[in-house]
C-alpha positions as CSV (number, residue, x, y, z in Angstrom):
1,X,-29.0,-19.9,29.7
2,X,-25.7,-21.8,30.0
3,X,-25.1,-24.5,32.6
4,X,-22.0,-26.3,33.6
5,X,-22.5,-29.4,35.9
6,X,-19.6,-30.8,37.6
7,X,-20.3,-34.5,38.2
8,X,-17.9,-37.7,38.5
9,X,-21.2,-40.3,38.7
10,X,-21.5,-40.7,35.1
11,X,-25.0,-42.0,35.3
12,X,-26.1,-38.6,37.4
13,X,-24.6,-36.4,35.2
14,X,-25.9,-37.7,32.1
15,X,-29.8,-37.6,34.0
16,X,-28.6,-34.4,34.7
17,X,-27.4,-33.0,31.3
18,X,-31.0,-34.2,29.7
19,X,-33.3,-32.9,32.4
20,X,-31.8,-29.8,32.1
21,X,-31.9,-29.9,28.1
22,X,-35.1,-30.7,28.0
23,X,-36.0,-27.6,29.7
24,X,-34.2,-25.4,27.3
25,X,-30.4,-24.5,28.6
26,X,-27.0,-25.0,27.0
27,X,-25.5,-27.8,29.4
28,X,-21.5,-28.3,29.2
29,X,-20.0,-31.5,31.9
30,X,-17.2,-31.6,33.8
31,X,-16.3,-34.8,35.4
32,X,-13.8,-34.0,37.9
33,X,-12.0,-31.0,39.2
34,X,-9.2,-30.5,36.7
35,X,-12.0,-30.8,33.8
36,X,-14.0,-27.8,35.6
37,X,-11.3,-25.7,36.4
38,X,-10.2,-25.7,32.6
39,X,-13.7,-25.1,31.6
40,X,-14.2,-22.2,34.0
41,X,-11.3,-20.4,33.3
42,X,-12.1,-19.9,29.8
43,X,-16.2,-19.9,29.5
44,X,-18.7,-17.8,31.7
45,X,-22.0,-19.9,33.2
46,X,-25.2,-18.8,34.2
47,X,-25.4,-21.4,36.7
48,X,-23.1,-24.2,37.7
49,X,-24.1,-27.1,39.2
50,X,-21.2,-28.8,41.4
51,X,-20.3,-32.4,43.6
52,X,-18.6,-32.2,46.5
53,X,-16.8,-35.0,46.2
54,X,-14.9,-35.6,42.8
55,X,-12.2,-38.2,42.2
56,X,-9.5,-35.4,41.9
57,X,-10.7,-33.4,45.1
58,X,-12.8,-31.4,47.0
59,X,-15.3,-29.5,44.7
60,X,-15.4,-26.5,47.5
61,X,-11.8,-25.6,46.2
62,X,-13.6,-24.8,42.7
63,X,-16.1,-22.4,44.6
64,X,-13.2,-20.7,46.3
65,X,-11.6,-20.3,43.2
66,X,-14.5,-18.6,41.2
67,X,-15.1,-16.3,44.4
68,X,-11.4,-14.9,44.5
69,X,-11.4,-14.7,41.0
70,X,-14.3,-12.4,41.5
71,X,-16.3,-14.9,39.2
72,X,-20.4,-14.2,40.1
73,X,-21.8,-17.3,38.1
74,X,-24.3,-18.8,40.1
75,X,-23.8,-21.6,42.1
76,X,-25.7,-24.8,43.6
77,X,-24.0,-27.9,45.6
78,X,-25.1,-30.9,44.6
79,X,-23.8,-33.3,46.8
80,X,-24.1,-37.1,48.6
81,X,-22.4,-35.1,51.1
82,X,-25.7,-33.7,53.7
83,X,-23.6,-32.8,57.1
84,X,-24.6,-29.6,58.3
85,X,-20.9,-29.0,57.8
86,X,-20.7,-29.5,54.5
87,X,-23.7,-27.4,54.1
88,X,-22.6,-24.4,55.5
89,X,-19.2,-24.2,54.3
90,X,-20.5,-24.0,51.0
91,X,-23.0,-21.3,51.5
92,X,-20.5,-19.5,53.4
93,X,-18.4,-19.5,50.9
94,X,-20.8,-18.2,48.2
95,X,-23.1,-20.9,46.9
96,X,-26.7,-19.7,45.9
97,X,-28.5,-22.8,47.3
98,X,-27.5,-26.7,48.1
99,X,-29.2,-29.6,47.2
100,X,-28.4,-32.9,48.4
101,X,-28.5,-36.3,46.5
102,X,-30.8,-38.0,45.8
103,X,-33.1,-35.2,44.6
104,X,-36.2,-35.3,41.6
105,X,-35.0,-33.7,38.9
106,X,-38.5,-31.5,38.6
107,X,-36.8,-29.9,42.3
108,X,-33.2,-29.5,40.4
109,X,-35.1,-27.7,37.4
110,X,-36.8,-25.1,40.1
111,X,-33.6,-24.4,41.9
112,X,-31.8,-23.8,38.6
113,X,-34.7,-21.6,37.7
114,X,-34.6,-19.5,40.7
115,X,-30.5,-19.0,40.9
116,X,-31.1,-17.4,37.4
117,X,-33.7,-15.1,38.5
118,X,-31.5,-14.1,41.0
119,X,-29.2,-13.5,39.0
120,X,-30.1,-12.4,35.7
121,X,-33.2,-10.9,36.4
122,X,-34.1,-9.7,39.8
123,X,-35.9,-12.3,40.8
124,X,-38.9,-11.8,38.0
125,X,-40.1,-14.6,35.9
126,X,-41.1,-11.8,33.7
127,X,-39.2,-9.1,32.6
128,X,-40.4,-6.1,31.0
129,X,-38.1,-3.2,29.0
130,X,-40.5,-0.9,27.5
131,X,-43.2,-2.7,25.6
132,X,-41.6,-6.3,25.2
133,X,-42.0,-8.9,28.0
134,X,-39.6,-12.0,28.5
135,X,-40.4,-14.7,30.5
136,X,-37.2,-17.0,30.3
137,X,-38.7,-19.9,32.1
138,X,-41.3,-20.3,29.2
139,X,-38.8,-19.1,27.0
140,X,-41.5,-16.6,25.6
141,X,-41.1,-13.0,23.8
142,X,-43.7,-10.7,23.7
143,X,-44.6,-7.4,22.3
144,X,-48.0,-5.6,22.7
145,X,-49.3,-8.5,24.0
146,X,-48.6,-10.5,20.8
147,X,-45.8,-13.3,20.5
148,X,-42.1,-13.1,18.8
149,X,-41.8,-16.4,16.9
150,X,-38.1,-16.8,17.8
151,X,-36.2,-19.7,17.0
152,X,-33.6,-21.0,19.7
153,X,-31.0,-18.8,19.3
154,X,-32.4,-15.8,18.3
155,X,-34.0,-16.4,22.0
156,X,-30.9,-16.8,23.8
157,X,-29.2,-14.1,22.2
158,X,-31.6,-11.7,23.5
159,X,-32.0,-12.9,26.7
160,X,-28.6,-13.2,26.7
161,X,-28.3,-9.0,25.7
162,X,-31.4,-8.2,28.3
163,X,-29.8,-9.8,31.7
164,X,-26.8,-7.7,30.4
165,X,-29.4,-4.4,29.7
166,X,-27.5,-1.8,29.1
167,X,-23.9,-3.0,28.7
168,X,-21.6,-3.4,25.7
169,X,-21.7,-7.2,25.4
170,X,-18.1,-8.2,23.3
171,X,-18.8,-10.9,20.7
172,X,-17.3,-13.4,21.7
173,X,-18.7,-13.5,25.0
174,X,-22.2,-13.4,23.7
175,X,-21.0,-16.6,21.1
176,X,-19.5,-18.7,23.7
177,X,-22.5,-18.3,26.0
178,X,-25.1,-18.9,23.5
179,X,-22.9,-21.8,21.7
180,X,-20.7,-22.9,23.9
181,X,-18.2,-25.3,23.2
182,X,-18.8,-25.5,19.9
183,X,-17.6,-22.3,19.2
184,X,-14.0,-23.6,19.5
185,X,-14.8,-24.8,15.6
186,X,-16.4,-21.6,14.3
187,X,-13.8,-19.4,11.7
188,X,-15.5,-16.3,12.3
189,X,-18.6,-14.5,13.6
190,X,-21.0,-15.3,10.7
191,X,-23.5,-17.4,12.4
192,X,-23.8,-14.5,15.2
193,X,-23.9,-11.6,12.6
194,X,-27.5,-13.9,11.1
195,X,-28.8,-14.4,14.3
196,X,-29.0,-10.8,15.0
197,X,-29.8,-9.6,11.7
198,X,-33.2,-12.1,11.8
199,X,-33.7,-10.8,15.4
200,X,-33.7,-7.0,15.2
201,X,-35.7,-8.0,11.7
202,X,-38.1,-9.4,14.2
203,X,-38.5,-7.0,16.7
204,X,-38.5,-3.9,13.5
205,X,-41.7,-5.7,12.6
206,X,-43.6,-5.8,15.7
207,X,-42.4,-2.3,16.9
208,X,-40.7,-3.3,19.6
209,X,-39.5,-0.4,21.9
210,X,-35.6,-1.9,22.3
211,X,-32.8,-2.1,19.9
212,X,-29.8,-4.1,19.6
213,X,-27.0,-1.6,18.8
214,X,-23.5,-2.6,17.4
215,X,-20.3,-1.4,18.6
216,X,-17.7,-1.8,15.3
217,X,-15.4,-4.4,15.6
218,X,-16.5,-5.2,19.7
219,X,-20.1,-6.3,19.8
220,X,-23.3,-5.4,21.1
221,X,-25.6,-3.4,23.3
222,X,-29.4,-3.4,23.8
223,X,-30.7,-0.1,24.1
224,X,-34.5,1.4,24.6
């Protein structure tokens, strides 16, 4: 799953950024609101972590953006700011969940975890399509009962293709979310097309029920 935290207190942000690593996500940083703005207008999140207060402005006028873009990435204030104020315009205007500073980064991790079980899945830590089970917290794939050694991004990719069950997920999309930044110095779609090919390999072997179809020239679709 791919994070973006928006964060002027370098210290924070860089806490932050490894926490969150640590547990498994792709985390991209923006320091102030011109950084973020740039960054959301180009890449889709899973989660975005954003400071009230940033050197360039007020980090509510980012949420307002996303929601009249019609931009559903989910959304947690993290913020020095604690006025009941502050609070409230932010969930009114579409935040998942706020958080103020200082917080344990174990209660950051949970709240992360639960906006993306929102969002992604329903609410379930484990999510079941015919006879394979995910459980993206534990970042565990299983099938009959009996574990898919996946490497990284053969997991992301597919967890990636379930929360999007269903849908015809365009290539690109599905290589900026599982690379992110660095996709900007990618050629072509190589590194994707291997990924996939070792995944369905994986799931051909332990008989899963679901298969990742491709669409010619657009991308992908998992189908059951």
């Amino acid at each position: 799953m791919k994070i973006l935290i928006i964060e002027d207190e370098i210290d924070m942000l860089e806490n932050m950024k490894q926490s969150l690593e640590k547990e498994g996500f792709l985390v991209e940083t923006a320091p102030n609101k011109q950084s973020a703005f740039s960054k959301i207008g180009i890449y889709n999140y899973d989660c975005i972590l954003l400071d009230i207060g940033l050197p360039d402005g007020n980090g509510l006028d980012i949420l307002k953006e996303l929601k009249n873009n019609g931009i559903n990435d989910g959304v947690i204030i993290v913020s020095a700011k604690d006025s009941l104020d502050d609070k409230l315009k932010g969930l009114n205007l579409g935040a998942d969940d706020y958080l103020p500073k200082p917080f344990h980064m174990a209660e950051l991790n949970a709240r992360v975890k639960a906006v993306l079980r929102r969002k992604n899945f329903e609410g379930n830590k484990n999510i079941e399509i015919g006879n394979l089970i995910a459980n993206p917290e534990e970042r565990t794939v299983m099938v009959n009962n009996i574990k898919i050694d996946l490497n990284r991004k053969e997991l992301d990719i597919l967890l990636y293709l379930i929360a999007n069950k269903n849908r015809l997920v365009n290539k690109t999309a599905l290589a900026e979310h599982v690379w992110g930044d660095h996709i900007d110095q990618a050629d072509n779609f190589e590194f994707i097309y291997s990924q996939i090919k070792n995944l369905r390999k994986k799931l051909t072997i332990h008989k899963s029920d679901i298969e990742i179809k491709s669409v010619y020239g657009i991308g992908y679709r998992l189908d059951i």
